[in-house]
C-alpha positions as CSV (number, residue, x, y, z in Angstrom):
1,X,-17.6,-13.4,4.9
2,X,-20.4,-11.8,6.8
3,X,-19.8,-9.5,9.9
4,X,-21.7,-13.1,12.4
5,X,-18.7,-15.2,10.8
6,X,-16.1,-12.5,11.4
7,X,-17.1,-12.3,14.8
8,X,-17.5,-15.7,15.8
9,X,-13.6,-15.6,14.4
10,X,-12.9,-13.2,16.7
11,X,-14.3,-14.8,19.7
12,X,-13.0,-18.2,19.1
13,X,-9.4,-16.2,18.2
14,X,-9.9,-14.4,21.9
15,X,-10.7,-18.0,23.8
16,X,-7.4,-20.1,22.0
17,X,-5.3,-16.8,22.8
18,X,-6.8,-17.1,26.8
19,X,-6.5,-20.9,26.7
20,X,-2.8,-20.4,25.7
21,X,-2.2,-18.1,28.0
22,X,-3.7,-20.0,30.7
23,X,-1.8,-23.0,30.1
24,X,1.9,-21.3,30.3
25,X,0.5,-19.5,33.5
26,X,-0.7,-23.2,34.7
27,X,2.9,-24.5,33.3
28,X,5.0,-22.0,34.7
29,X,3.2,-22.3,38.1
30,X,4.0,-25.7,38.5
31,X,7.7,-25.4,38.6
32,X,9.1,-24.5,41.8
33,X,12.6,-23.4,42.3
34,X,12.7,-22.8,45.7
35,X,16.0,-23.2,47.6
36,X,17.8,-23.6,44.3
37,X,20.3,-21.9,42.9
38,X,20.6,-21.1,39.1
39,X,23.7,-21.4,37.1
40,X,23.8,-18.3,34.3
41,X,26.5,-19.4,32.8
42,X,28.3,-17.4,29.7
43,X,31.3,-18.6,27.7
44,X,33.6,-15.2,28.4
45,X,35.8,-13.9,31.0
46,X,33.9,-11.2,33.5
47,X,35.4,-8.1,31.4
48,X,32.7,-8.1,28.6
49,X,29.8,-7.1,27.5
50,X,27.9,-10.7,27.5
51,X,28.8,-10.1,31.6
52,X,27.7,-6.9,31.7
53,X,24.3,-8.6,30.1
54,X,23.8,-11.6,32.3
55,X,24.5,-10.2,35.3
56,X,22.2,-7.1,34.5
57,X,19.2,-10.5,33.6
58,X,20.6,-12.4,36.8
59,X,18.8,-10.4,39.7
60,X,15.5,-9.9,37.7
61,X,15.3,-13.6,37.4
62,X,15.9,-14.1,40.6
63,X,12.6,-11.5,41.7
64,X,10.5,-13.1,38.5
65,X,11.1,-17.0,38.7
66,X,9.3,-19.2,41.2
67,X,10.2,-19.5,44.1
68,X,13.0,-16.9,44.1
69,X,16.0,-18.8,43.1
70,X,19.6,-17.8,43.9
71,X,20.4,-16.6,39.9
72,X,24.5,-16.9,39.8
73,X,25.8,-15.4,36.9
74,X,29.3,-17.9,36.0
75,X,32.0,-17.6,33.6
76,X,33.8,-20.3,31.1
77,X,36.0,-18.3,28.7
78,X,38.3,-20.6,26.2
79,X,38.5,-21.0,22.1
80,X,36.7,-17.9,21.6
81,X,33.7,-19.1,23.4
82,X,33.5,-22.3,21.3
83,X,34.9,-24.0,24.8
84,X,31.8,-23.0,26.9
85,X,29.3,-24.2,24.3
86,X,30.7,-27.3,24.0
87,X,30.5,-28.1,27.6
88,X,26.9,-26.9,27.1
89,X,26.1,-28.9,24.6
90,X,27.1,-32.2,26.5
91,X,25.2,-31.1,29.8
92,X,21.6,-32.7,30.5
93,X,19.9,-30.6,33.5
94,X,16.6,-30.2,33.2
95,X,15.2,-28.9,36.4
96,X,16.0,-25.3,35.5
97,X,18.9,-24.5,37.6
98,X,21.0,-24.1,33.9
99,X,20.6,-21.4,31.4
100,X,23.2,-20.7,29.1
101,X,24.4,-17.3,27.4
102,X,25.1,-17.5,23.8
103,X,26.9,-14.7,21.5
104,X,27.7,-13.5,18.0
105,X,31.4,-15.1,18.7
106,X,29.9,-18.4,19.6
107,X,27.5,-18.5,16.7
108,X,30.0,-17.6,14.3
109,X,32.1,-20.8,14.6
110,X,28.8,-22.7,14.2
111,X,28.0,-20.4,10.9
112,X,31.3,-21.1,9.2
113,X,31.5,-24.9,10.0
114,X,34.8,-24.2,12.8
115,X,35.9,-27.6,13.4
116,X,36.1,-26.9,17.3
117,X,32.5,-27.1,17.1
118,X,31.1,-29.5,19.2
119,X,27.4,-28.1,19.4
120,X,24.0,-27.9,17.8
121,X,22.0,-25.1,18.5
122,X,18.6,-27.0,17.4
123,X,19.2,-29.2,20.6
124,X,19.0,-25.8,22.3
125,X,15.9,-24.6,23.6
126,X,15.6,-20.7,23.0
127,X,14.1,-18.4,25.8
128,X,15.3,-15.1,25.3
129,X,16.9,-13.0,22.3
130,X,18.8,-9.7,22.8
131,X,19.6,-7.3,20.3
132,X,22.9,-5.3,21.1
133,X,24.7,-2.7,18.8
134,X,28.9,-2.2,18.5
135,X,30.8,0.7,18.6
136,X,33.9,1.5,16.8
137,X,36.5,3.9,18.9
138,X,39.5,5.4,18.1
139,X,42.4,7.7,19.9
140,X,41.9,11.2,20.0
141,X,44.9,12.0,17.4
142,X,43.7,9.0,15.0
143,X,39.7,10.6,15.4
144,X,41.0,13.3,14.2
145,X,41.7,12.0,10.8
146,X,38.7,11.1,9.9
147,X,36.3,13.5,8.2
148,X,32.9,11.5,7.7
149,X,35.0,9.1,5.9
150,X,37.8,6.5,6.8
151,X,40.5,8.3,3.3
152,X,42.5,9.3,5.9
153,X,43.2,6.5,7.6
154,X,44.4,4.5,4.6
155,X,48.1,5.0,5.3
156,X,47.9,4.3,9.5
157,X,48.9,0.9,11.0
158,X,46.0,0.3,13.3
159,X,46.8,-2.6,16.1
160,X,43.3,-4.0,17.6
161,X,42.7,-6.8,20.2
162,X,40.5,-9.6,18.5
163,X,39.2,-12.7,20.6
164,X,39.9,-14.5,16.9
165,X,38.7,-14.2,13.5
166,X,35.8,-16.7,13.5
167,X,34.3,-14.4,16.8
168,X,32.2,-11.9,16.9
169,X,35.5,-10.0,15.9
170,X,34.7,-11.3,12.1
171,X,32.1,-7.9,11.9
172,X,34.6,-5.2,12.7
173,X,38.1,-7.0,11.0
174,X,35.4,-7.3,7.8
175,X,34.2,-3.9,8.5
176,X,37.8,-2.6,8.7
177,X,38.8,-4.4,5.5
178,X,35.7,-3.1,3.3
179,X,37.2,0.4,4.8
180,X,40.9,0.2,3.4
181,X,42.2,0.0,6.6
182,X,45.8,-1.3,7.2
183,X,44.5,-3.5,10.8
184,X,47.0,-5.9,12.6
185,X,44.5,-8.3,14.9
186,X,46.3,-9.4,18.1
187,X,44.6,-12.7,18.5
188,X,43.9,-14.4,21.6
189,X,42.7,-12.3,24.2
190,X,39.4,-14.1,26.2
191,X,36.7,-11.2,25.6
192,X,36.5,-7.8,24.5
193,X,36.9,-6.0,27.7
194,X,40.5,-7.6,27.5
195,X,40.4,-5.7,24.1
196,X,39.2,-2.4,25.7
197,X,42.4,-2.9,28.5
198,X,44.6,-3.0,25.7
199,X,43.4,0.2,24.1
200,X,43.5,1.7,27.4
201,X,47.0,1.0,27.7
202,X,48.1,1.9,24.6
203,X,48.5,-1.3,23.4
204,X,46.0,-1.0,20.2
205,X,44.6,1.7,18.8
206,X,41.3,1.0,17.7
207,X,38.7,-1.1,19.1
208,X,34.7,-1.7,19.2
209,X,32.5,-2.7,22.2
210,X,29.0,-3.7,22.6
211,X,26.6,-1.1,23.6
212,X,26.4,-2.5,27.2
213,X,30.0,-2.6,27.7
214,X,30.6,0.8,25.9
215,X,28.1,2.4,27.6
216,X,29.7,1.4,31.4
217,X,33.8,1.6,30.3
218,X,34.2,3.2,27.0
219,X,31.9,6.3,27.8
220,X,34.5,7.3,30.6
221,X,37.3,7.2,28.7
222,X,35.1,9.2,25.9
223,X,34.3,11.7,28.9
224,X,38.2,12.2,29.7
225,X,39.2,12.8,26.1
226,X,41.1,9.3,25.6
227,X,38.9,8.1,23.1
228,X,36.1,9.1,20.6
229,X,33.8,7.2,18.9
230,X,33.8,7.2,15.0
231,X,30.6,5.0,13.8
232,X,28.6,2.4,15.1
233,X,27.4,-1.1,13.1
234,X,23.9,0.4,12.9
235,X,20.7,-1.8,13.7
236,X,18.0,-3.2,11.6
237,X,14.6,-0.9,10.7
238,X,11.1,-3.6,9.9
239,X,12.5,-3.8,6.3
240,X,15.7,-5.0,7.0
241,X,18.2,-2.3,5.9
242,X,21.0,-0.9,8.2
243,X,20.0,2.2,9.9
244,X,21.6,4.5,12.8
245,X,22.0,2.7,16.3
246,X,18.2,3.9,18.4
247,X,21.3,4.1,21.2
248,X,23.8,6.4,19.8
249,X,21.7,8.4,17.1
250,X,24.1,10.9,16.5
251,X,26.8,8.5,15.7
252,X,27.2,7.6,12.2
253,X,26.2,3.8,11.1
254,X,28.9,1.4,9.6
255,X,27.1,1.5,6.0
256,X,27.1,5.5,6.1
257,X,30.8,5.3,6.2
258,X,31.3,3.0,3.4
259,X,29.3,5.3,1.5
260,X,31.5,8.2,2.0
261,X,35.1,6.3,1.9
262,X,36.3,5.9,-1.7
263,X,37.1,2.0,-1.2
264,X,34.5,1.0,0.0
265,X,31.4,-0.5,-1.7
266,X,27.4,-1.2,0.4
267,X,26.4,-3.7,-2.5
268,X,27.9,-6.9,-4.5
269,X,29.4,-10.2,-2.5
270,X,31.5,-8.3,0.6
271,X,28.6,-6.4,1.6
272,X,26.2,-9.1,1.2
273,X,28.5,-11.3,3.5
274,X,29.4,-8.1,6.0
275,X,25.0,-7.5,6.5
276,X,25.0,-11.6,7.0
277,X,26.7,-11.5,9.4
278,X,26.5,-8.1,11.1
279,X,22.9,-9.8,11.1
280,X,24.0,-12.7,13.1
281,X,26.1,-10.7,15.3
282,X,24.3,-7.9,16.0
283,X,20.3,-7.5,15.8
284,X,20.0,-11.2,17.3
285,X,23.5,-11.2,19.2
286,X,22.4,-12.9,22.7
287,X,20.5,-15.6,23.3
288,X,19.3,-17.5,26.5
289,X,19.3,-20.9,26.2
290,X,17.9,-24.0,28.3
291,X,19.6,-27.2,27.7
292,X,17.8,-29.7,25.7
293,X,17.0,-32.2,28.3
294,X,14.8,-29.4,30.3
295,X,10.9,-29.6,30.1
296,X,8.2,-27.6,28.7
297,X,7.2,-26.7,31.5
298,X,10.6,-25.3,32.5
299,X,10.8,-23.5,28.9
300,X,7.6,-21.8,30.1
301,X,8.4,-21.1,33.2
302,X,11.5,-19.2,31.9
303,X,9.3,-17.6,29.0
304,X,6.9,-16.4,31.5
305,X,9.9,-15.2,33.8
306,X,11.2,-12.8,31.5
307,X,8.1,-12.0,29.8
308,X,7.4,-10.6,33.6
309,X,10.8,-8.7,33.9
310,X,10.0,-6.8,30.3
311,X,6.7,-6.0,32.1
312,X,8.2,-4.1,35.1
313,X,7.2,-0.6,35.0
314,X,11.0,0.3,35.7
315,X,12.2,-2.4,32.7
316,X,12.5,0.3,30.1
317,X,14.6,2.7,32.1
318,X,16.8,0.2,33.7
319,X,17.7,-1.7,29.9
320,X,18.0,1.4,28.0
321,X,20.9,2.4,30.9
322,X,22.9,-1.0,31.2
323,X,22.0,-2.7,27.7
324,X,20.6,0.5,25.7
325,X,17.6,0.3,23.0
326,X,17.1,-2.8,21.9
327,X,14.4,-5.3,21.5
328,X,14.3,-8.2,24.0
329,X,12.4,-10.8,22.8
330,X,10.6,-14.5,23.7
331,X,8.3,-17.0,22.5
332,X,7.8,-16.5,19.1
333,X,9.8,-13.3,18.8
334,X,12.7,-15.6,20.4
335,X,12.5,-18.0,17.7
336,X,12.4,-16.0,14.8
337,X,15.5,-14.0,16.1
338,X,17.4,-17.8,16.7
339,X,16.3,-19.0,13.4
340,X,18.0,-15.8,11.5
341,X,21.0,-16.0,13.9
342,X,22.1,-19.2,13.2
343,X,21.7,-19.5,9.6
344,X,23.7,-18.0,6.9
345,X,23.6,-18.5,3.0
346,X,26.0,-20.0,1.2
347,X,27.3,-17.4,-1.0
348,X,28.1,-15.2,2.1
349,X,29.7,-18.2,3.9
350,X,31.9,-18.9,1.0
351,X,32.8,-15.3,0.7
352,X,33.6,-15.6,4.6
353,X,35.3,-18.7,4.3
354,X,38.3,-17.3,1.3
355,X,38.4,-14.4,2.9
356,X,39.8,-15.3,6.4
357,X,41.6,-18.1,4.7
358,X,43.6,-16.0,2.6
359,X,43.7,-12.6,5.4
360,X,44.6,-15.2,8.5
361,X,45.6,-18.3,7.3
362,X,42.5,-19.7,9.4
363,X,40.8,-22.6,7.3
364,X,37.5,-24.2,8.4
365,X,37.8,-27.3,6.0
């Protein structure tokens, strides 16, 4: 191909690319939400970190949509989130005023086939993915045991405050099993800031939070001497393997702590299924979601809108604060992360599947 064919590429690449761009601009301007008020709503209580998340979104889509829309952040806990997405699923607005929040713990259920599950992501329409990170906490007299490694541990009864195995919960209780660890799971509580109260009041005695939440409640407690981190689940590098947390760099990641306690193994079946769904949970955690019913040129108006509030010059500070490092992605970006978040192979499912069967007595047939 001659350098006159290459360049004719390249122009005819640059117009499509303008003509795209064009159109979403000439989309998004023809949606007005003026006057209207926008229902953020997420399927926890207002303890957690998916609040902490939406409500940190909520005011920057207020400033970025058009029209300036009231963006009210609203809260339907129940069934480990499974409630909230159900109602979701059955609800048809498509002017815009409806965006839902999805989590690890809501696609979960969906993963394993949970026969509460009432909803289809595909009817779904994507608009944002967040990547979060977790991190693992203990007391000070518990941190103390542990050396790089988790040996010590072995012989502690370790109470932790779990939302329910098919949740987001699934990472940590399979983290903690890979690890040795003797962990009793309190189900039931309606988000993990209910978890973090229980640790706080002495009620459990190790817990996890996402960055967001950790980073607002946990630090505090770090800062007073109540609690101390011990390793977080890591994050993803462009090849796919686990690697430290861009947040907390100097904490170890979950896979460097297998490595170092005796039990525990980073390759065969477990770990395949514990990277599935650390996967699903983690690097693709929260989505943004439009009902089904809503128009293209409401999808682009929200692509557009927080395309705009990545693009604010005080964006970078603000996230890394409230949400830490982590990518925040639409369009295309958006889809890829939905399409790895809510599939899962059948090997690690299976795996999954026995597993909290046997641990929890929870079966999904």
């Amino acid at each position: 191909m001659n350098k006159k064919t290459n360049s004719a590429r390249s122009i005819a690449c640059g117009i499509l690319a303008g003509v795209s761009a064009l159109a979403m601009g000439t989309a998004a301007s023809a949606v007005d939400l003026a006057g209207k008020t926008v229902e953020f709503v997420i399927p926890f209580s207002e303890s957690g970190g998916s609040a902490r998340w939406a409500n940190f979104f909520a005011p920057l889509l207020n400033e970025a949509l058009p029209g300036a829309p009231t963006v009210v952040v609203k809260y339907r806990p129940g069934a480990g989130s499974t409630a909230g997405a159900n109602w979701f699923q059955e609800q048809t607005t498509a002017d815009g005023t409806l965006l839902f929040g999805s989590s690890g713990s809501t696609q979960f259920p969906y993963l394993l086939g949970d026969p509460r599950v009432r909803y289809e992501y595909k009817d779904w329409q994507v608009v944002l993915a967040s990547g979060t990170g977790g991190v693992i906490y203990l007391p000070p007299d518990l941190a103390a045991k542990v050396n790089g490694n988790f040996d010590g541990l072995a012989d502690e009864f370790l109470l932790y405050g779990s939302q329910g195995a098919t949740t987001l919960d699934l990472v940590p209780l399979l983290a903690f099993k890979l690890l040795g660890l003797n962990v009793d799971p309190v189900f039931g509580i309606e988000g993990r800031g209910d978890g973090r109260l229980m640790f706080e009041r002495g009620e459990a005695n190790i817990d996890y939070q996402t960055s967001s939440a950790y980073l607002k409640s946990v630090v505090p407690m770090v800062e007073a001497g109540l609690a101390v981190p011990v390793f977080t689940f890591g994050a993803l590098d462009d090849d796919g393997n686990i690697v430290r947390d861009p947040t907390f760099p100097d904490l170890p990641s979950f896979k460097e702590v297998c490595e170092a306690t005796a039990v525990c193994e980073t390759s065969g079946v477990a770990w395949d299924a514990y990277k599935a769904f650390f996967i699903a949970g983690f690097p693709a955690q929260k989505m943004v979601f439009l009902p089904g019913a809503a128009s293209q040129d409401v999808v682009d108006t929200y692509t557009k809108a927080f395309q705009d509030v990545k693009a604010r010059p005080d964006f970078a500070e603000k996230s890394e604060v409230t949400l830490g490092v982590y990518p925040q992605l639409t369009g295309a970006g958006a889809q890829k992360a939905f399409d790895q978040a809510t599939s899962v192979t059948p090997e690690a499912k299976q795996y999954v599947t026995d597993w909290l069967k046997e641990a929890y007595g929870v079966s999904l047939e």
